[in-house]
N, C-alpha and C positions, 0 to 999 in steps of 0.2 A: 037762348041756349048758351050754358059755359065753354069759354075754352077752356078744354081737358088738356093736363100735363100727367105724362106716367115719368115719377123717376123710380129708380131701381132701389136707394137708400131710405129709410127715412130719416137720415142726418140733410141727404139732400132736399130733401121735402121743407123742413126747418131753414137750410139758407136762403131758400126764396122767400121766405115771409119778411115784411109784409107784403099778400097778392096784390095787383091790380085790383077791382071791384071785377065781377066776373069771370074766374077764372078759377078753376078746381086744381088739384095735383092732387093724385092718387101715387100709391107707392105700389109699383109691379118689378119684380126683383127678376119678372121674363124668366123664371125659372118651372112656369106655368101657363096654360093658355089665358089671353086676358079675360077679366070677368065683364067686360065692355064690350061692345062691338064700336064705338069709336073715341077714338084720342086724339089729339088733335097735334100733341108734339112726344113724341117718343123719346125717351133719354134711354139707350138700353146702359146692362152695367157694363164696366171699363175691362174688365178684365174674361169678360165671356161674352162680347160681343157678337164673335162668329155662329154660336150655340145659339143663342140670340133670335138670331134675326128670322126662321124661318116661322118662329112663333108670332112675327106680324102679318104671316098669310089670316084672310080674313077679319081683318082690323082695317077701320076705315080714318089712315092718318094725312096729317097736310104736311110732317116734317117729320124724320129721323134724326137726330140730333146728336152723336156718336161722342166719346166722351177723350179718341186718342185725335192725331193730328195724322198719322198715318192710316188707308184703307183699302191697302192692297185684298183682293179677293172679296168687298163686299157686295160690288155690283151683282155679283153670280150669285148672291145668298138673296138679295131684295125681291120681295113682287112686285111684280108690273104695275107701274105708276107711282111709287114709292120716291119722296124727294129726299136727300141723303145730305145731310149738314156733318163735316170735320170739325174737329176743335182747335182751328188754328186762335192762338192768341191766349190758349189755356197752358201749355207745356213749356214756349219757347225759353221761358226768362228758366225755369229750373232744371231743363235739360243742357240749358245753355252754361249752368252753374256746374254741373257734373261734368263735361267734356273740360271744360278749365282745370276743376280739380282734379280728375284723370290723367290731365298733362303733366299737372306740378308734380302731382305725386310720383309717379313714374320717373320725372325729372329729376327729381330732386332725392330720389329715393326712398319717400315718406312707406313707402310698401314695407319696405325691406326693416324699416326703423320699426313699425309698431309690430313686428315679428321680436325686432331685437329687445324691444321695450317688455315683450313679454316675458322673455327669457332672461333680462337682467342683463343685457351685453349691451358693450361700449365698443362701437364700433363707425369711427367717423371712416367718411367717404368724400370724394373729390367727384363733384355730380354736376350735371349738367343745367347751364343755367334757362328759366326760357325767356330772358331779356335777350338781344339780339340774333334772337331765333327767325330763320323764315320758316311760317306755319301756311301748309297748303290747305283751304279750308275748300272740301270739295260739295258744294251744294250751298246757294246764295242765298236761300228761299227766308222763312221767319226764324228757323234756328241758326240757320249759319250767320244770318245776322246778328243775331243774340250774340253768337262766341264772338264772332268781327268785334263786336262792341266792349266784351268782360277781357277781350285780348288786347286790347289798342291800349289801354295803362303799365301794360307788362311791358313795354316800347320794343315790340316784334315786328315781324316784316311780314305783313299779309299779301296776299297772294288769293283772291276769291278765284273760283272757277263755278260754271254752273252749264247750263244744256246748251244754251248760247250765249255768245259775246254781246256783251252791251257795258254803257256807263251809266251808272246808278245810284244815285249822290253822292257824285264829288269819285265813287269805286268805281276802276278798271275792272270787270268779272270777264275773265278769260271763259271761253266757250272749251266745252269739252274733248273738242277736237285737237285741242292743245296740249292737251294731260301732258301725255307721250312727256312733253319738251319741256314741263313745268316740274317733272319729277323727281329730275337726278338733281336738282338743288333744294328740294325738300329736308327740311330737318324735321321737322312736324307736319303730319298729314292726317287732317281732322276731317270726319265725314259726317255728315246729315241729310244724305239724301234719303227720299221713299225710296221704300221698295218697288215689288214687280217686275216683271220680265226685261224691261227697259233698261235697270238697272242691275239686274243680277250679275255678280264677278266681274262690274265693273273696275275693279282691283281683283287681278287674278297675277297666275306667277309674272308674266311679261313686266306691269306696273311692281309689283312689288322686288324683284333684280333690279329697276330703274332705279332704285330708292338708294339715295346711298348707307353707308356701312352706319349702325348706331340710330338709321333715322327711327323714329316713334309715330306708331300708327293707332288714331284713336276712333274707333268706333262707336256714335251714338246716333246711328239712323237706323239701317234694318241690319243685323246679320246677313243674309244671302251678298251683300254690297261686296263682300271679299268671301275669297276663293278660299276654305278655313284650310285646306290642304296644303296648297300653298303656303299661306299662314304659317303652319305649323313649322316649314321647310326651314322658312326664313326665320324664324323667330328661336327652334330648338338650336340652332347651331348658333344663336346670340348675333348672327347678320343686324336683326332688325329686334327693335321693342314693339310692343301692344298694350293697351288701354283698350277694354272693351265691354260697353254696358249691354249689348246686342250679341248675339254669337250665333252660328248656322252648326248643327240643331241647335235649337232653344225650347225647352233650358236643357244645357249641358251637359249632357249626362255624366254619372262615376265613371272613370276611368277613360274618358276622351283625353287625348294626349298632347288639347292646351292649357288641362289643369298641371300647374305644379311645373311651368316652365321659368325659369330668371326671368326678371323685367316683362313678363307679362302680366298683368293686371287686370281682374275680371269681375264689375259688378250686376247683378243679377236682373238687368233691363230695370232698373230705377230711375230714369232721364227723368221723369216726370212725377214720380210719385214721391212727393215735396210736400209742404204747408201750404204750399203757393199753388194746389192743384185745386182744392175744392171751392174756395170763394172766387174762383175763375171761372172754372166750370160754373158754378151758382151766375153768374154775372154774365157769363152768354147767354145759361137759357135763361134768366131775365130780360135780354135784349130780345133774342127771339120772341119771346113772348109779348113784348112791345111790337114788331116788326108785325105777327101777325095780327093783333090788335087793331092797328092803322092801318090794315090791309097792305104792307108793305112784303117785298121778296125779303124772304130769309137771307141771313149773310151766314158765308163758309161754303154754300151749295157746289157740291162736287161730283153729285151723281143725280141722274132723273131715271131710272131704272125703267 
């Protein structure tokens, strides 16, 4: 009997060749009930995940293989028995290239320039450098190490923080019970955490007054992470900057009142959606499909529903 693979493209179908010898991939775009009664690794698609998933009632799979790294809300979508694989190791390096650019840009005024570039104006500015910057990086996990690492030639001052304290090669990562005390010497405060309850308004008004005057707050984990009200307090009256590829609603509706504010800056949740996204994804569920091949446990496994 083949191991069955559904992906959702069939661009994706294409990076996995050449298969293993026994092994099919069908292309189910889950926009439909499947024409199988079993698969054996599920790829749903990337961007309607959630829509997704109740279309595996009655499919009989060995792995869900999801195509983001964050999966808040998917436990309460899976049926029972359902094993649930993340894609850590597919987003970190391109999401981790967008919070850098975020910084600079904002830093350095690059926003404000390709406005002016449009418009034919010459207009130099005295902006802020991010070489001996301290950058609070809040979330140590695959991406906050990604930015640790595209930061440390900028010769910055990091500052990890994460759920708890520990030392982690060679990194001090302050536990989050420290925030509070880590804040008011922030010039840069970059976030990666998940979402969910855990972390919602983890940055709310209290942390954001801690912040001092000019500091730059950049968002590429989930929206909910900050208190966008708040947000808006500190950032319309130019207290504070923003960088934000994530935003609470998403997407952002017309007329929300953090469009079209100074020094804030807002891309439309592209952390991940790079060059560097598809031959990665292809290259997990390649391994996976290795893994269950040798009757080995899947790697990533984050949920057993």
């Amino acid at each position: 009997m083949p191991l069955v693979v559904s992906v959702p493209r069939p661009e994706l179908a294409r990076d996995l060749e050449p298969l293993p010898e026994g092994v099919e991939v069908v292309v189910w775009p889950m926009d439909a009930p499947a024409s199988v009664p079993r698969i054996d690794i599920v790829v749903p698609p990337y961007m309607t995940l959630m829509r997704a998933l109740p279309l595996l009632a009655g499919v009989q799979t060995r792995l869900v293989q999801g195509q983001s790294i964050g999966y808040e809300g998917v436990a309460e979508r899976l049926p029972a028995g359902t094993v649930f694989a993340n894609a850590a190791t597919v987003h970190e390096t391109s999401t981790a290239e967008l919070a850098v650019g975020l910084t600079l840009a904002v830093q350095r005024h690059l926003d404000a320039f390709a406005v002016d570039s449009r418009e034919g104006l010459w207009h130099p500015v005295y902006a802020q450098s991010l070489a001996d910057r301290r950058v609070l990086l809040l979330g140590y996990g695959g991406v906050g190490k990604a930015i640790a690492a595209r930061l440390a030639p900028f010769e910055v001052d990091i500052v990890a923080v994460a759920s708890r304290a520990r030392d982690e090669g060679g990194v001090h990562v302050h536990g989050v019970d420290e925030l509070a005390g880590l804040l008011p010497s922030a010039d840069v405060l970059i976030l990666s955490l998940p979402g969910g309850d855990a972390t919602r308004h983890i940055i709310g008004e209290a942390e954001l007054a801690a912040l001092p005057d000019g500091a730059l707050v950049v968002n590429v984990g989930r929206g909910p992470l900050i208190d966008t009200d708040a947000l808006v307090r500190h950032t319309r009256d130019g207290r504070l900057r923003a960088a934000l590829d994530v935003t609470d609603p998403e997407p952002l509706p017309a007329g929300h009142p953090l469009w079209g504010i100074p020094h804030v800056l807002i891309s439309p949740h592209v952390g991940g959606a790079s060059s560097a996204m598809h031959p990665r994804i292809a290259a997990l569920v390649r391994r996976q499909i290795g893994h269950l091949l040798a009757g080995e446990e899947p790697e990533n496994v984050v949920i057993r529903a």
